[in-house]
N, C-alpha and C positions, 0 to 999 in steps of 0.2 A: 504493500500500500504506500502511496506515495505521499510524504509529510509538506505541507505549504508554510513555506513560511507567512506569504500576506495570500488573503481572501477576500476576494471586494465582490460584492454582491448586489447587484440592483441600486446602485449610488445615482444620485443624485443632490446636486448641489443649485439649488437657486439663490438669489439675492436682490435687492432692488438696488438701481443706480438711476439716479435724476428723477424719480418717480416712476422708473418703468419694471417688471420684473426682468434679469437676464440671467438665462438658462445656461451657468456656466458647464456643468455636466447633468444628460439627461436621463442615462443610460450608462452604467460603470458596473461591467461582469468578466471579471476575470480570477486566476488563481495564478501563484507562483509557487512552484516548490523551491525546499531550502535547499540551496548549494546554488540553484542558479541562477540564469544573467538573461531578465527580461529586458529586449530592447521596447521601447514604447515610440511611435512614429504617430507622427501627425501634422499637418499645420497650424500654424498661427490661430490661437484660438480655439484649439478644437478639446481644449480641454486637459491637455498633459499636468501644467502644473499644477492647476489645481486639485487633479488626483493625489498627485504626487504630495502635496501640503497635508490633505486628507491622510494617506496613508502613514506621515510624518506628526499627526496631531496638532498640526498649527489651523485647521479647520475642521469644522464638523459636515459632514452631511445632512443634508436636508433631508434626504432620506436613504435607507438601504443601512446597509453594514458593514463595517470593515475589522477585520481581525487578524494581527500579527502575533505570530510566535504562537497562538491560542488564545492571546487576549481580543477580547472584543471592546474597540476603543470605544465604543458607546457607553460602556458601563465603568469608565476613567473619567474621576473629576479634572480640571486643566494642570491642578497639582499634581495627579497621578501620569497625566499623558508627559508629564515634563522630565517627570521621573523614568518613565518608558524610553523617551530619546537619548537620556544621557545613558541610560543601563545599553540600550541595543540598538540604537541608530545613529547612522554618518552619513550627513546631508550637504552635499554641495548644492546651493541654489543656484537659478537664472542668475541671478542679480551677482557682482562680488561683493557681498557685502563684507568692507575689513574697517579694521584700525586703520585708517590713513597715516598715522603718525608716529606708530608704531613699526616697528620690523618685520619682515617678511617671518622672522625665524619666529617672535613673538603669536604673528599671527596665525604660523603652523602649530604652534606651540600649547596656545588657548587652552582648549578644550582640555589634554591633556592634564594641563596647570589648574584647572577645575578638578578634574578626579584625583588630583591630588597626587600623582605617577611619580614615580623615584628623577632626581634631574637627569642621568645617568641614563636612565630609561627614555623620557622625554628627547633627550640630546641625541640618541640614539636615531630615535622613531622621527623626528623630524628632518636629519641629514640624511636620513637614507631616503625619505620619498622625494625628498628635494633633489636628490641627487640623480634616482628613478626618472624623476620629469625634467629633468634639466635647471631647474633653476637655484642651484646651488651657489652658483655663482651672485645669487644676489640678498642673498640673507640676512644682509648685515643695513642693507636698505632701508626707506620710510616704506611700505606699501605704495603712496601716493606718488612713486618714483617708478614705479613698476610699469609699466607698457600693460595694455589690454589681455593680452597673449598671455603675460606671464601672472598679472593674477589672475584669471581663468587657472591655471597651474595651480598658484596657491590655493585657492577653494576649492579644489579637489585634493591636494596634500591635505589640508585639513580634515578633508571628511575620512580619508585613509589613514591615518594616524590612529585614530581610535578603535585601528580594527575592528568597525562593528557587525553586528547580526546582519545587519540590513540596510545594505548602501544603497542610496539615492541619489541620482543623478539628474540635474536638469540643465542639458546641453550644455556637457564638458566640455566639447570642444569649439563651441563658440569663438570666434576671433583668432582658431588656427589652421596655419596651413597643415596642407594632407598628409607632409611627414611629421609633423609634432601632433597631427591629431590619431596617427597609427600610434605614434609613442604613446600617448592618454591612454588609448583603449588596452593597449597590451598592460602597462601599467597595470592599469586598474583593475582588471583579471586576475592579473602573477598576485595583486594582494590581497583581490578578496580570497582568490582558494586557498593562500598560503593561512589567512583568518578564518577561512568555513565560509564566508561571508553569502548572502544573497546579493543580487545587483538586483535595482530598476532604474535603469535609464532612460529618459525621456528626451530625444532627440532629433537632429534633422538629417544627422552624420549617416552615410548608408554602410560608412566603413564600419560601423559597431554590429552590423548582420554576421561578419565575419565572426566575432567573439562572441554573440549571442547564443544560446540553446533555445529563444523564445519570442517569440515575434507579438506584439499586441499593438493594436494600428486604434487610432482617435480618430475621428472627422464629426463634426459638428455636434459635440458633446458627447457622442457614442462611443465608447471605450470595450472593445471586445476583442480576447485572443482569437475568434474564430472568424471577424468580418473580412473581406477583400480588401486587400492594401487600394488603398489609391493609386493612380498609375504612375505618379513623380511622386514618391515616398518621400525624395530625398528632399522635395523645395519646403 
């Protein structure tokens, strides 16, 4: 029998904006099992990150259910879901969100320096991903000095640093070119299996089908492993 790590079932997410309701997700039914590397495809809007938030706890659904590891996030107060992320999720978002003013190594480093990890450990675990993606050489940097390319880099070092259960990805490779974004995806494979890790990645990249075991396709808030890709996956 095969074990999942996340379960999304019949999700839907509405909201209002400017007085109107919009249908961020309408339709959200898929499974992943643990160990693997679901790529998630779609276009602009069609729903990826806001799943991806959902399965992360930083939103709820409107309706339907979603359950990681066995937990069913409906039945976590936003104290519990918080506690859930730090125990077993590493989320690279869309957005880089960093310390600008702070150092590249600082902000691989974060997370880590929360749970509290040996420096030794820390120092460790940050030179080596850094050193996996290439941006080794800037560490010692403000973030706010850092080129587009490389922090895309850093927010994915960070989310792999923590080795978690359950990596999330929302278009890693954003603002790289097609050899540094082969680098990301190999990457980020070599370390979730070397952690056990699941992947979900939500992207435009078609290079990640390559490293994939699981294809799940978005279009106008429908989210399901089993519909027909669109015919440019990749735009």
């Amino acid at each position: 029998m095969v074990e999942h790590a996340v379960i999304v079932e019949r999700v839907e997410r509405t909201y209002v904006s400017r007085g109107r309701v919009v249908e961020a997700v309408k339709d959200a039914t898929f499974r992943v099992a643990t160990g693997s590397f679901a790529a998630l495809y779609g276009p602009s809007g069609s729903g990826k990150s806001t799943i991806l938030n959902i399965i992360a706890g930083f939103d709820r659904p409107s309706r339907g259910r979603v359950v990681v590891f066995g937990v069913e996030l409906g039945s976590l107060s936003w104290r519990g879901l918080v506690r859930l992320r730090r125990q077993l999720i590493g989320y690279a978002m869309q957005a880089n969100l960093v310390l600008p003013r702070s150092t590249a190594y600082y902000n691989i480093a974060l997370p880590l320096l929360i749970r509290g990890l040996d420096e030794s450990e820390i120092d460790d675990r940050v030179r080596r991903a850094a050193r996996d993606l290439r941006i080794d050489h800037v560490l010692d940097r403000p973030a706010y000095t850092l080129s587009g390319g490389e922090l895309r880099r850093l927010v994915v070092a960070r989310a792999l640093v923590v080795r978690p259960k359950l990596l999330l990805l929302d278009e890693p490779t954003s603002n790289l070119d097609s050899e540094t974004a082969e680098l990301v995806w190999e990457t980020v494979k070599r370390w979730a299996r070397n952690a056990g890790s699941t992947i979900i990645a939500a992207t435009h990249d078609t290079t990640a089908q390559k490293y994939a075991s699981k294809i799940i396709h978005a279009r106008d808030g429908i989210i399901r492993s089993d519909m027909q890709a669109p015919h440019n996956v990749g735009t």
